[in-house]
Biopython code that builds the backbone (N, CA, C, O; Angstrom):
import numpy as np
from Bio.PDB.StructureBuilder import StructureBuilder

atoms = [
    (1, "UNK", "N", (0.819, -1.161, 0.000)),
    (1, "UNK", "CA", (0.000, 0.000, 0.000)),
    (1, "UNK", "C", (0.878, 1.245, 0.000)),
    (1, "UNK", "O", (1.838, 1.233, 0.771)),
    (2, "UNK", "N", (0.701, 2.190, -0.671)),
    (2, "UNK", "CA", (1.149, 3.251, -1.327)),
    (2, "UNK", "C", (1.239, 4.356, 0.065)),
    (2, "UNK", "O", (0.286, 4.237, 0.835)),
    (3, "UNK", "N", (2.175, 5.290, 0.407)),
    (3, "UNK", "CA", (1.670, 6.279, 1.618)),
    (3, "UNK", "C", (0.758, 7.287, 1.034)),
    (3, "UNK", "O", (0.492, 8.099, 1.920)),
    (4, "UNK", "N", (0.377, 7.478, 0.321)),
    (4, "UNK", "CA", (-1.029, 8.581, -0.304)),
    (4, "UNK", "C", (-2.198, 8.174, -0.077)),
    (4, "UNK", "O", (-3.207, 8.813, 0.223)),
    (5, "UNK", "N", (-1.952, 6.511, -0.307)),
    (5, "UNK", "CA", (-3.600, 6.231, -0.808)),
    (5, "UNK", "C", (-3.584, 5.977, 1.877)),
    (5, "UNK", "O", (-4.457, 6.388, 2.642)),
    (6, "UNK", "N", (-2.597, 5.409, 2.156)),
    (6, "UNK", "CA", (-2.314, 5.523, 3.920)),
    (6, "UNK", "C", (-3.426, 6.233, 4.005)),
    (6, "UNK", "O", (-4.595, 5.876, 4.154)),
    (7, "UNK", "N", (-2.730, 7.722, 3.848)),
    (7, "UNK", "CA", (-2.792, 9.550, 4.403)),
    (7, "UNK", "C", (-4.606, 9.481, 4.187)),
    (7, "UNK", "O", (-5.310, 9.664, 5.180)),
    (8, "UNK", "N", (-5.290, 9.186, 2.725)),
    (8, "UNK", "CA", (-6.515, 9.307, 2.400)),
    (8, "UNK", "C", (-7.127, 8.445, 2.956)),
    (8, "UNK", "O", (-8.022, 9.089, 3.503)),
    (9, "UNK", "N", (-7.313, 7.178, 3.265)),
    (9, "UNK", "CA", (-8.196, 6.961, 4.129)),
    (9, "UNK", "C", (-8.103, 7.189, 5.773)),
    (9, "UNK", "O", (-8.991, 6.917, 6.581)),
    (10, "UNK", "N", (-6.991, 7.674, 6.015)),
    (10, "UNK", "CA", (-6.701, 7.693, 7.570)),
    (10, "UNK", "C", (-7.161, 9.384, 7.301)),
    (10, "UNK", "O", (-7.083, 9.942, 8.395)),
    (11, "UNK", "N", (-7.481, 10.090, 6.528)),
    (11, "UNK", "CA", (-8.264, 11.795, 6.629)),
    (11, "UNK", "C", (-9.563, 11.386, 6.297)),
    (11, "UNK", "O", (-10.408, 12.198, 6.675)),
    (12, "UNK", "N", (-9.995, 10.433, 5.734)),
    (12, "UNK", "CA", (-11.642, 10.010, 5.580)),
    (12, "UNK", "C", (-12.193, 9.137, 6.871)),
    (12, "UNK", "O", (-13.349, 8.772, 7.089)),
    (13, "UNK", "N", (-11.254, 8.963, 7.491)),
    (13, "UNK", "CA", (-11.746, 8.733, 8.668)),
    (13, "UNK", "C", (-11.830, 9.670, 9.623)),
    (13, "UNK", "O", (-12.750, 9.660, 10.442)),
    (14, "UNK", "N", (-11.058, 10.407, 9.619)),
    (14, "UNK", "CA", (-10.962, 11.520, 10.578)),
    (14, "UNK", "C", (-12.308, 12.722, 10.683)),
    (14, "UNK", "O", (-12.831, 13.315, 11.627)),
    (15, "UNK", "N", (-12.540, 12.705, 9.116)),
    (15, "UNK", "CA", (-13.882, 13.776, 8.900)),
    (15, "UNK", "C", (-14.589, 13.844, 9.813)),
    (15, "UNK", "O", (-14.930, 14.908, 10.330)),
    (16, "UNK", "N", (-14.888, 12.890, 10.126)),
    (16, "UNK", "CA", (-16.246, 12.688, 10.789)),
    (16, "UNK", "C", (-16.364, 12.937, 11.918)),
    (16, "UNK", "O", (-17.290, 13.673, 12.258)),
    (17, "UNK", "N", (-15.314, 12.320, 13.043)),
    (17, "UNK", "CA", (-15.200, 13.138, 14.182)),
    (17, "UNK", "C", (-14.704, 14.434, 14.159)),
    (17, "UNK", "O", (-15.267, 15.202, 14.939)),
    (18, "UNK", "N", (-13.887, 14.850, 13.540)),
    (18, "UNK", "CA", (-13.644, 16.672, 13.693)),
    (18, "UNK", "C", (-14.706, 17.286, 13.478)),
    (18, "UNK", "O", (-15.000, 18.264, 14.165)),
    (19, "UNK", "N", (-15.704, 16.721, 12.221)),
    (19, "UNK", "CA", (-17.146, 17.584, 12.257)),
    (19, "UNK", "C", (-17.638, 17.583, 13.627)),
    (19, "UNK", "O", (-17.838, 18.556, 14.355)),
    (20, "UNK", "N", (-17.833, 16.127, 13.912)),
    (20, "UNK", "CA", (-18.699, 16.278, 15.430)),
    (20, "UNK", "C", (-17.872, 16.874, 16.434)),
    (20, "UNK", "O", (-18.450, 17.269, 17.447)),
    (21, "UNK", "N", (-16.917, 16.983, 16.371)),
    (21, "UNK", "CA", (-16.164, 17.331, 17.090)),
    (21, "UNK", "C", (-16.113, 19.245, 17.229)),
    (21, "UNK", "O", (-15.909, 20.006, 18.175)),
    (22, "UNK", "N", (-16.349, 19.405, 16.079)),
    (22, "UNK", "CA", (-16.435, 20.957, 15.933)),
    (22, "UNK", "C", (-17.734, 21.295, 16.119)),
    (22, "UNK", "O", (-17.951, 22.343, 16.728)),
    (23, "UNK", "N", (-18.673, 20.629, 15.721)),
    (23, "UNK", "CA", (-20.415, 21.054, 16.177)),
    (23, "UNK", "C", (-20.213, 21.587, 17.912)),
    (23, "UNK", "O", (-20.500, 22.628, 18.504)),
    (24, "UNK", "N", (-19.416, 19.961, 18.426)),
    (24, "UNK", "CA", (-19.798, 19.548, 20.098)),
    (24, "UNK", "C", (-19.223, 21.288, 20.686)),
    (24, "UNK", "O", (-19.766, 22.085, 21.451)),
    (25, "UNK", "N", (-17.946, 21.353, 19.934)),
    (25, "UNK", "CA", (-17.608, 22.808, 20.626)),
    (25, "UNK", "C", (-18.161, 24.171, 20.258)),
    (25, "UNK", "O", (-18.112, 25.136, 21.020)),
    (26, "UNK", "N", (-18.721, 24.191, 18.971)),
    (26, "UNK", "CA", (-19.478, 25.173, 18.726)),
    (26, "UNK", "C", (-20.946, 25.558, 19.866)),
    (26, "UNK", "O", (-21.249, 26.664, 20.315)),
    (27, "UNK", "N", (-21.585, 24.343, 20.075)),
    (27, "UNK", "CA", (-22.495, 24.505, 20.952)),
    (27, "UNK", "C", (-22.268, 24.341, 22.164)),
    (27, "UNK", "O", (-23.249, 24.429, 22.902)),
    (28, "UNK", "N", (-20.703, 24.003, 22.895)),
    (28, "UNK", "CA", (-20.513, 24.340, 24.068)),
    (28, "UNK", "C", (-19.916, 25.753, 24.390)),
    (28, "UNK", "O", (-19.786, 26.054, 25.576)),
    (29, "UNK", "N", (-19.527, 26.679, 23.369)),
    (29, "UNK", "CA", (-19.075, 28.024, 23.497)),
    (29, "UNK", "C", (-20.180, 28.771, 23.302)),
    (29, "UNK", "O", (-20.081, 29.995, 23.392)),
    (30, "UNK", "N", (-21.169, 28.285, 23.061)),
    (30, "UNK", "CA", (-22.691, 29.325, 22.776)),
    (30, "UNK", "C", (-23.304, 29.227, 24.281)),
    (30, "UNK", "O", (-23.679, 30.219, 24.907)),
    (31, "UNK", "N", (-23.368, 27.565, 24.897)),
    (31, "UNK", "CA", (-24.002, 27.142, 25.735)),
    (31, "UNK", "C", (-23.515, 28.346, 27.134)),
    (31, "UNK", "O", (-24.346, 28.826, 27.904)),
    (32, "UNK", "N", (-21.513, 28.739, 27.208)),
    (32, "UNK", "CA", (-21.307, 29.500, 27.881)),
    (32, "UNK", "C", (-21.199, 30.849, 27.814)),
    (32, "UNK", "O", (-21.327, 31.551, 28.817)),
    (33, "UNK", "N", (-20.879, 31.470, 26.269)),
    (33, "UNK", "CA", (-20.188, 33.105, 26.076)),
    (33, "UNK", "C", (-21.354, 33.141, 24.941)),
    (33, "UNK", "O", (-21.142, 34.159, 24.282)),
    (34, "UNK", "N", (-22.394, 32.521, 24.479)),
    (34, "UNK", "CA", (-23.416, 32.939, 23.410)),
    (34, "UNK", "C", (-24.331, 34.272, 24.563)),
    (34, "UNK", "O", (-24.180, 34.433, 25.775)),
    (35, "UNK", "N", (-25.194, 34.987, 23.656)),
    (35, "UNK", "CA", (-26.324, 35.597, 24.108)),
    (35, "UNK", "C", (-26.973, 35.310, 25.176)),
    (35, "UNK", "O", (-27.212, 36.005, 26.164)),
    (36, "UNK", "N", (-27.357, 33.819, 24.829)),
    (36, "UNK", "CA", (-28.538, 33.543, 26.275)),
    (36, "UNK", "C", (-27.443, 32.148, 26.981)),
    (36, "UNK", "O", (-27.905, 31.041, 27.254)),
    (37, "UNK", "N", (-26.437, 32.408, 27.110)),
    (37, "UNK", "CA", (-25.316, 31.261, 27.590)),
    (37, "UNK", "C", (-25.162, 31.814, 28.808)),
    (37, "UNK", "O", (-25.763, 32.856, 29.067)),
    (38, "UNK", "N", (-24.321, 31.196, 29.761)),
    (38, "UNK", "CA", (-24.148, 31.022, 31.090)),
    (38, "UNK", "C", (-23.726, 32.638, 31.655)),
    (38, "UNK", "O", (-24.382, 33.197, 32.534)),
    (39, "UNK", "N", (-22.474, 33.289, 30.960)),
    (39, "UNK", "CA", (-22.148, 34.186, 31.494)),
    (39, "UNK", "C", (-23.253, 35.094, 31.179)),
    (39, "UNK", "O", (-23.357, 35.919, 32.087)),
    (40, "UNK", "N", (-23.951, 35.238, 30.433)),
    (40, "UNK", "CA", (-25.276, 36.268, 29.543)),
    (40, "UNK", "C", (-26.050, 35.985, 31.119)),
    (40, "UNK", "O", (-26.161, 36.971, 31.848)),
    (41, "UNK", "N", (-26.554, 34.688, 31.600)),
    (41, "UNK", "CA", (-27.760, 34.805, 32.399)),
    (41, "UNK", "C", (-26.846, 35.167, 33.178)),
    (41, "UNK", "O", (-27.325, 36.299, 33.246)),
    (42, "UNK", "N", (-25.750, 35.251, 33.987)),
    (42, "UNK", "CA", (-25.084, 35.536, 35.454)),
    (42, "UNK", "C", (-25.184, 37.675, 35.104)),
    (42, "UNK", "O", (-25.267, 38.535, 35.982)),
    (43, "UNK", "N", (-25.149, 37.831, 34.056)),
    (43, "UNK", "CA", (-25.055, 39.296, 33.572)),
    (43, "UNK", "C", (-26.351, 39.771, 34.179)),
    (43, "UNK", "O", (-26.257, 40.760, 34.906)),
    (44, "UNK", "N", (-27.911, 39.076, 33.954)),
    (44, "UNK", "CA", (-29.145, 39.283, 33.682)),
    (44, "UNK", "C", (-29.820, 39.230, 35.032)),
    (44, "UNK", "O", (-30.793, 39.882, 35.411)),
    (45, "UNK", "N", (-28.864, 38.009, 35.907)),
    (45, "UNK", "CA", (-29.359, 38.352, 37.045)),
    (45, "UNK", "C", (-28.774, 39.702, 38.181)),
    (45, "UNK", "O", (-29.405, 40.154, 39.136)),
    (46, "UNK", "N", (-27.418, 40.117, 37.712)),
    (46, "UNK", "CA", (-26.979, 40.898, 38.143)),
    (46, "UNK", "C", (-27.734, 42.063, 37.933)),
    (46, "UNK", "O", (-27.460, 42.875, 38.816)),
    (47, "UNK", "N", (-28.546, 42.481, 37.161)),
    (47, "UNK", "CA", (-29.167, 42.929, 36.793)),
    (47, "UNK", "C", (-30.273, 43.466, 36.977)),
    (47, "UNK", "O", (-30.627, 44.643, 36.904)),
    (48, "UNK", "N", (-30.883, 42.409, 37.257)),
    (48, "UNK", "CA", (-32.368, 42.029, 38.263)),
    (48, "UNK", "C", (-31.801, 42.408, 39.167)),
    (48, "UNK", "O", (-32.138, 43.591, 39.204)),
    (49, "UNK", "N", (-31.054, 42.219, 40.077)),
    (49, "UNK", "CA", (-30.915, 42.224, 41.726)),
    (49, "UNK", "C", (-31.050, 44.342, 41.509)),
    (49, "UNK", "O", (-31.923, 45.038, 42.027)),
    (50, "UNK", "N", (-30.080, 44.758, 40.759)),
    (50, "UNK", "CA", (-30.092, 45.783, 40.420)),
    (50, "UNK", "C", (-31.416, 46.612, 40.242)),
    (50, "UNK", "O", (-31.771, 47.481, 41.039)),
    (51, "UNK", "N", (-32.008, 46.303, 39.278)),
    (51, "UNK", "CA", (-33.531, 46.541, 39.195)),
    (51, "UNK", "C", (-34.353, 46.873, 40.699)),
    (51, "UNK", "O", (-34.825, 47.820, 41.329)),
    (52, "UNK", "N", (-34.161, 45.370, 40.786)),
    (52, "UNK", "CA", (-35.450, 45.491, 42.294)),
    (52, "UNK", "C", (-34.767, 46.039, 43.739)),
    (52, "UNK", "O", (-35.334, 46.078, 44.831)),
    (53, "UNK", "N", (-33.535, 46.405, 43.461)),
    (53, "UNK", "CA", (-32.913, 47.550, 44.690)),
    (53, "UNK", "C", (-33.567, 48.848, 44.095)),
    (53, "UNK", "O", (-34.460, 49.108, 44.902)),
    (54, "UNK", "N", (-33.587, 49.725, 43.181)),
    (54, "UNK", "CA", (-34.133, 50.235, 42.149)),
    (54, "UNK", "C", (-35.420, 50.471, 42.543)),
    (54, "UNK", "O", (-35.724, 51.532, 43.089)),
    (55, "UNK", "N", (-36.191, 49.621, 42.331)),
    (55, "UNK", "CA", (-38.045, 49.618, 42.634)),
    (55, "UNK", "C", (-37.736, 49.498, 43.602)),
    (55, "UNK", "O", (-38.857, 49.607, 44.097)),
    (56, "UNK", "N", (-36.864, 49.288, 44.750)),
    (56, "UNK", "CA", (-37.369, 49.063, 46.149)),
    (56, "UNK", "C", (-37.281, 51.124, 46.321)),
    (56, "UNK", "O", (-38.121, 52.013, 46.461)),
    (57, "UNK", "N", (-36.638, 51.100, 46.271)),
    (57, "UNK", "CA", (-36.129, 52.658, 46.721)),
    (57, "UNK", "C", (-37.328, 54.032, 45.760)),
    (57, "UNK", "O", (-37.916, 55.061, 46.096)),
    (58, "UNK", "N", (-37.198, 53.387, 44.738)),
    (58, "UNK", "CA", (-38.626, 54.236, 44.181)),
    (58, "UNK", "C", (-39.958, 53.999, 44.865)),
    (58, "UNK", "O", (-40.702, 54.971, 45.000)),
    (59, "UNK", "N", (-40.271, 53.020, 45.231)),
    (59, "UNK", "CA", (-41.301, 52.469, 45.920)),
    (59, "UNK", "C", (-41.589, 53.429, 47.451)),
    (59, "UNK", "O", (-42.553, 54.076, 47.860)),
    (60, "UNK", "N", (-40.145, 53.109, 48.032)),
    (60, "UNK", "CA", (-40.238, 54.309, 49.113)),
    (60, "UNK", "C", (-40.488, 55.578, 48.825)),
    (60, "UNK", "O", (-41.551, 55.997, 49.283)),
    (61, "UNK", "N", (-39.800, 56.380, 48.168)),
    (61, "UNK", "CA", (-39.960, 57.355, 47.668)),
    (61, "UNK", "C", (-41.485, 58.230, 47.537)),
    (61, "UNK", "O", (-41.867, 59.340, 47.910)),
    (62, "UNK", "N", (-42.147, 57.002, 46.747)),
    (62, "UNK", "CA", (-42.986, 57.352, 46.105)),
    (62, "UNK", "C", (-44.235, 57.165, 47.637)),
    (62, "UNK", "O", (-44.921, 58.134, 47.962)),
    (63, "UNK", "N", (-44.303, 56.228, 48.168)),
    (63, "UNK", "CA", (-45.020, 56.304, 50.099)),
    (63, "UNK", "C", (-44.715, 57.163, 50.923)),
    (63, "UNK", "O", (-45.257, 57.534, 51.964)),
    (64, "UNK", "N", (-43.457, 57.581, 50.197)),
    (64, "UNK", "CA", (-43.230, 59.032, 50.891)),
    (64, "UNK", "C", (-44.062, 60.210, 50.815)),
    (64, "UNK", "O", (-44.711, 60.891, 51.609)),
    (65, "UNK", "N", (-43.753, 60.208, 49.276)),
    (65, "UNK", "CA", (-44.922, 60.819, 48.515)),
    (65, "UNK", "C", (-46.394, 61.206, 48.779)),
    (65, "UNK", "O", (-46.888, 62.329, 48.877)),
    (66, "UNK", "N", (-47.039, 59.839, 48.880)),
    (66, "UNK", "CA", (-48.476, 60.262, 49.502)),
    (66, "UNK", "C", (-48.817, 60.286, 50.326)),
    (66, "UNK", "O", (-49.985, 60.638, 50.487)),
    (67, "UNK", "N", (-47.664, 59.768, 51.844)),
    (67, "UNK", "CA", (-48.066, 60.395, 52.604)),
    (67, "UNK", "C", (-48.033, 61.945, 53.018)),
    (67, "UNK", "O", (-48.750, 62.467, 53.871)),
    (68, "UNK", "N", (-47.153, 62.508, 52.316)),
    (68, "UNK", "CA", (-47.397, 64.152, 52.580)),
    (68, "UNK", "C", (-48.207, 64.239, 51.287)),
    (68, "UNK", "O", (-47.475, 65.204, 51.066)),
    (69, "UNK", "N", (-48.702, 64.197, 50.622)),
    (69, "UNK", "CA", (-49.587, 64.290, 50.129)),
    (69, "UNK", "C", (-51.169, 64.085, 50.605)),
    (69, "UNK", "O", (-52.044, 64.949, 50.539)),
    (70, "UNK", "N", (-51.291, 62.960, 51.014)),
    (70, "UNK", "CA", (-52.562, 62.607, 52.120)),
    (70, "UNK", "C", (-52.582, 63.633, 53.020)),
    (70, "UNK", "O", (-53.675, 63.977, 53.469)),
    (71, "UNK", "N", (-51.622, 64.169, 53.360)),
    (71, "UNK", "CA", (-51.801, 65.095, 54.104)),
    (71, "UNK", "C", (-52.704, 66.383, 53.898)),
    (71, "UNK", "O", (-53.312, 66.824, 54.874)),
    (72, "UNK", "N", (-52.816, 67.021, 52.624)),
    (72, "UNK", "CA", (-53.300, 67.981, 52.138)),
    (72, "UNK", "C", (-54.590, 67.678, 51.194)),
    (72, "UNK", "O", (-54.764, 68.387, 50.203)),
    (73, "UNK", "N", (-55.435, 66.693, 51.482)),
    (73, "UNK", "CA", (-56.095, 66.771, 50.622)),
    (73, "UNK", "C", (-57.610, 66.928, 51.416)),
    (73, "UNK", "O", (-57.766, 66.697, 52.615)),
    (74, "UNK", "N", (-58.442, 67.273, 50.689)),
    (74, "UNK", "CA", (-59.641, 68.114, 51.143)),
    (74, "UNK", "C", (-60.174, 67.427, 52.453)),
    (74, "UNK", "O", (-60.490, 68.066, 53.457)),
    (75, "UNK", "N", (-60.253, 65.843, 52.320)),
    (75, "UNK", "CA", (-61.235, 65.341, 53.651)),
    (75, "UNK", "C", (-60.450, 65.282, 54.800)),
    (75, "UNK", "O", (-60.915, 64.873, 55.864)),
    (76, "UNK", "N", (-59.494, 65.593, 54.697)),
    (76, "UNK", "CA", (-58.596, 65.624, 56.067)),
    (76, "UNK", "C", (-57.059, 65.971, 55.718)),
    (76, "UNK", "O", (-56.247, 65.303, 55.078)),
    (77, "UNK", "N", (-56.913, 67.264, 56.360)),
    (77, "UNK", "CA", (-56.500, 68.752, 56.297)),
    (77, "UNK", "C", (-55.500, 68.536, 57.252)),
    (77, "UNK", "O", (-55.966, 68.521, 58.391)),
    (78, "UNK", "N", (-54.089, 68.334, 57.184)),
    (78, "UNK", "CA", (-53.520, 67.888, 58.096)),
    (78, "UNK", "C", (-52.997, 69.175, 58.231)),
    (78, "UNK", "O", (-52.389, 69.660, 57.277)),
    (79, "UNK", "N", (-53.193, 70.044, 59.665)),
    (79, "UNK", "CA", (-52.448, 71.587, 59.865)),
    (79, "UNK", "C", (-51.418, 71.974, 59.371)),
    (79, "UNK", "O", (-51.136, 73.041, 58.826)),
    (80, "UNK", "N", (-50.315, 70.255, 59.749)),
    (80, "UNK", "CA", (-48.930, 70.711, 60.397)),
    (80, "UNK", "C", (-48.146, 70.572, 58.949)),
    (80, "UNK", "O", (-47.000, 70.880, 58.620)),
    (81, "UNK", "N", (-49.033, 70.092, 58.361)),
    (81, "UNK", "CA", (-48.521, 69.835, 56.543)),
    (81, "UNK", "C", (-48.518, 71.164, 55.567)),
    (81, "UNK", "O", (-47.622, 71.717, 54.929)),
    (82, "UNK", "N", (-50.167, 71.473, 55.768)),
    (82, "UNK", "CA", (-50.533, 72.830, 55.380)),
    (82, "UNK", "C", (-49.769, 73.878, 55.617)),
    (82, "UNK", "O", (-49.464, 74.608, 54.674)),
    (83, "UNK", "N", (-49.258, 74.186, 57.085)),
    (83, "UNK", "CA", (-48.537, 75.012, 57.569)),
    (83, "UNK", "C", (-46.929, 75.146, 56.562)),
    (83, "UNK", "O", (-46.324, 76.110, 56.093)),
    (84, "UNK", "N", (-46.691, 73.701, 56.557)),
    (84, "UNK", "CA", (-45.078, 73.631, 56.087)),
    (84, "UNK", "C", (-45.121, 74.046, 54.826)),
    (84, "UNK", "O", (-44.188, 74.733, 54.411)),
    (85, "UNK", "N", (-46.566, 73.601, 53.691)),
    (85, "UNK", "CA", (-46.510, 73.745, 52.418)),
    (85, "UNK", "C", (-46.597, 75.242, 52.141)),
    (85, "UNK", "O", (-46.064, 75.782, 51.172)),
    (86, "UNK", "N", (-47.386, 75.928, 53.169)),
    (86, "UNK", "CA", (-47.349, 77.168, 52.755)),
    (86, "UNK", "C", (-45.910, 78.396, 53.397)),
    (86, "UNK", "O", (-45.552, 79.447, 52.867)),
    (87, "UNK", "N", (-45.615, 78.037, 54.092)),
    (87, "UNK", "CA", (-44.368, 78.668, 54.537)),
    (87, "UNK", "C", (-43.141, 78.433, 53.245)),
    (87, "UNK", "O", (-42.389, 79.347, 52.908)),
    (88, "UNK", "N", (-43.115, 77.332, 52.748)),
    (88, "UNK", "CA", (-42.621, 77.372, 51.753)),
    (88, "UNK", "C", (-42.616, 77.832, 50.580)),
    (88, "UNK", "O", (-41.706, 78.261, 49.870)),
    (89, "UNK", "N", (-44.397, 77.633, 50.332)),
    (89, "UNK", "CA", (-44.261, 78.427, 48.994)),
    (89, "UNK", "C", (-44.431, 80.281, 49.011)),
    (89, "UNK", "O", (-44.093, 81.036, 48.100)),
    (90, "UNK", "N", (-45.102, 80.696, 50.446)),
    (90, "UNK", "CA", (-45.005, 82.134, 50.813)),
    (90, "UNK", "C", (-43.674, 82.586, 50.857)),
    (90, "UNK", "O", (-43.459, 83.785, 50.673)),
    (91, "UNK", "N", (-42.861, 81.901, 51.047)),
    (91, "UNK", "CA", (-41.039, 81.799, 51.835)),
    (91, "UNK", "C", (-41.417, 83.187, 53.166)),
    (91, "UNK", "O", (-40.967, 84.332, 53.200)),
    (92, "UNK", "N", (-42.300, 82.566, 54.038)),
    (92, "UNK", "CA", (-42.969, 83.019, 55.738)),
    (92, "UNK", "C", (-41.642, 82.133, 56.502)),
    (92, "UNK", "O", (-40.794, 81.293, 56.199)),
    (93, "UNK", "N", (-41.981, 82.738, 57.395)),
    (93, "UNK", "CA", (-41.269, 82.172, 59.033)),
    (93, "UNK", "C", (-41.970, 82.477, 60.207)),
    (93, "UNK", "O", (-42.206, 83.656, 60.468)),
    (94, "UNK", "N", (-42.375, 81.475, 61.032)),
    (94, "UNK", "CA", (-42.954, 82.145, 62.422)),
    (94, "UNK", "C", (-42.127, 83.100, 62.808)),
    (94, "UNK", "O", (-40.936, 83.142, 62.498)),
    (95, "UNK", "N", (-42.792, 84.019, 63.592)),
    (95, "UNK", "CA", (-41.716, 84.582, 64.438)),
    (95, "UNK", "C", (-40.808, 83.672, 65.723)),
    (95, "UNK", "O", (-39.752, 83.856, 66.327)),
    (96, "UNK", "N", (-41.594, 82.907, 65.723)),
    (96, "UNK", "CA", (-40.495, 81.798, 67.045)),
    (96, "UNK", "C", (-39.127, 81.130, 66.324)),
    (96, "UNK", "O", (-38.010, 81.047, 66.836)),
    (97, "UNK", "N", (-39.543, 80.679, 64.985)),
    (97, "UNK", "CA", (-38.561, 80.199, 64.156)),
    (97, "UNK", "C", (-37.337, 80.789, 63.711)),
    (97, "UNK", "O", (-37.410, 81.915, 63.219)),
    (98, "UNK", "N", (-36.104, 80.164, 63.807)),
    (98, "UNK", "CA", (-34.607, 80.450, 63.634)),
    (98, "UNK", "C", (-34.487, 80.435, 62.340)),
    (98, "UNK", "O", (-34.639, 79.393, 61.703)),
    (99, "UNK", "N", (-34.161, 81.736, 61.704)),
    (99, "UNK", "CA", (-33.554, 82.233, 60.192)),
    (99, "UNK", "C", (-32.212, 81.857, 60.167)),
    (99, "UNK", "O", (-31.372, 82.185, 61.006)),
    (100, "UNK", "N", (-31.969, 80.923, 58.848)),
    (100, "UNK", "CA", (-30.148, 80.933, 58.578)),
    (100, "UNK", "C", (-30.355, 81.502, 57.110)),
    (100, "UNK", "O", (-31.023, 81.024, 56.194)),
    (101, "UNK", "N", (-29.503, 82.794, 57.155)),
    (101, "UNK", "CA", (-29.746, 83.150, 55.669)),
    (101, "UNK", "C", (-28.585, 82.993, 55.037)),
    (101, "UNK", "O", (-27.535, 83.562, 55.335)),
    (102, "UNK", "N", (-28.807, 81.970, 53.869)),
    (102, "UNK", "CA", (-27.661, 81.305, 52.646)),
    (102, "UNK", "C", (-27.619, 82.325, 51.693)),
    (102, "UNK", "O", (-28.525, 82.987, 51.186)),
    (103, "UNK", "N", (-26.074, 82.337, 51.496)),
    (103, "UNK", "CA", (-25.335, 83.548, 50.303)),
    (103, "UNK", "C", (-25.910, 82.464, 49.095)),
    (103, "UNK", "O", (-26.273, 81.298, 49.251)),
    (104, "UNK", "N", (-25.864, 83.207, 47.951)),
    (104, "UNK", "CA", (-25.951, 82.279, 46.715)),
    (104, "UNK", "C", (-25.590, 81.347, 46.233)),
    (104, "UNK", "O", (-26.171, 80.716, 45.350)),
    (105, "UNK", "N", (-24.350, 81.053, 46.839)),
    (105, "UNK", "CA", (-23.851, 79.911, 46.606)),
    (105, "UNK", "C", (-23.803, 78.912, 47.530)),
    (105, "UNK", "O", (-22.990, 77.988, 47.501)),
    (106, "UNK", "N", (-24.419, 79.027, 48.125)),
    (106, "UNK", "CA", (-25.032, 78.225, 49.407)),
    (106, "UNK", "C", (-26.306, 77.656, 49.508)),
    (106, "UNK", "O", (-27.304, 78.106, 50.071)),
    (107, "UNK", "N", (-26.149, 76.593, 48.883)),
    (107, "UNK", "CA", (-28.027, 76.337, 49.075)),
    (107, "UNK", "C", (-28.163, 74.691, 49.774)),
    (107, "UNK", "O", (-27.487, 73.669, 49.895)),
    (108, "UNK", "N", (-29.601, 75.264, 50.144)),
    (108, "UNK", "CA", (-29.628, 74.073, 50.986)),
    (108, "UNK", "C", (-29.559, 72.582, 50.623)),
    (108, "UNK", "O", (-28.795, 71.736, 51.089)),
    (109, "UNK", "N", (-30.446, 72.449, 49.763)),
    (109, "UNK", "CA", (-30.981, 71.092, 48.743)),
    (109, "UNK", "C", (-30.449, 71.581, 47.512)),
    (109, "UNK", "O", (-30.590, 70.931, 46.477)),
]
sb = StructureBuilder()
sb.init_structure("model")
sb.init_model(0)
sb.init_chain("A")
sb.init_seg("    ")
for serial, (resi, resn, name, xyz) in enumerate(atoms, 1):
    if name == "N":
        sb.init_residue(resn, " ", resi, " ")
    sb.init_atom(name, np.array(xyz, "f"), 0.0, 1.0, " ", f" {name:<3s}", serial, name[0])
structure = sb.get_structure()
């Protein structure tokens, strides 16, 4: 037997596993670094956790919200709310109350 005709059937044998062989790794590099692969979901949940810290803190925010809000609304008139909303938007001060007066470049909030 000739070494050419060797080489050709020992590469016609080979085909076949390097194909499968190249599929098996093609779909184990998708399975980890593809789109929806391993490191993609560890990304997605990082993510999520992110999110719902996110809505947790808007969530407060926003209960913050109506409760000074509840405060001012017609069926029950909360004084001490009323009082604050309008001192603010009059810019009033009791007279009992301590004035700190900020230069311009000084502000509070």
């Amino acid at each position: 037997m000739s070494l050419a005709s060797e080489l050709k059937r020992r590469a016609g044998t080979m085909i076949a596993p390097a194909i499968f062989l190249a599929i098996t790794g093609y779909f184990g590099w998708n399975a980890t670094q593809g789109d929806r692969g391993l490191v993609a979901s560890a990304q997605r949940q990082e993510l999520l956790k992110q999110v719902l810290v996110d809505q947790a803190a808007a969530k407060a925010e926003r209960d913050g919200w109506e409760m000074r809000v509840a405060g001012l609304r017609a069926r029950h008139l909360n004084p001490d709310t009323l009082d604050e909303r309008a001192r603010a938007m009059l810019n009033l001060a009791d007279p009992n109350d301590v004035i700190v007066k900020l230069g311009p470049q000084e502000k509070l909030f």
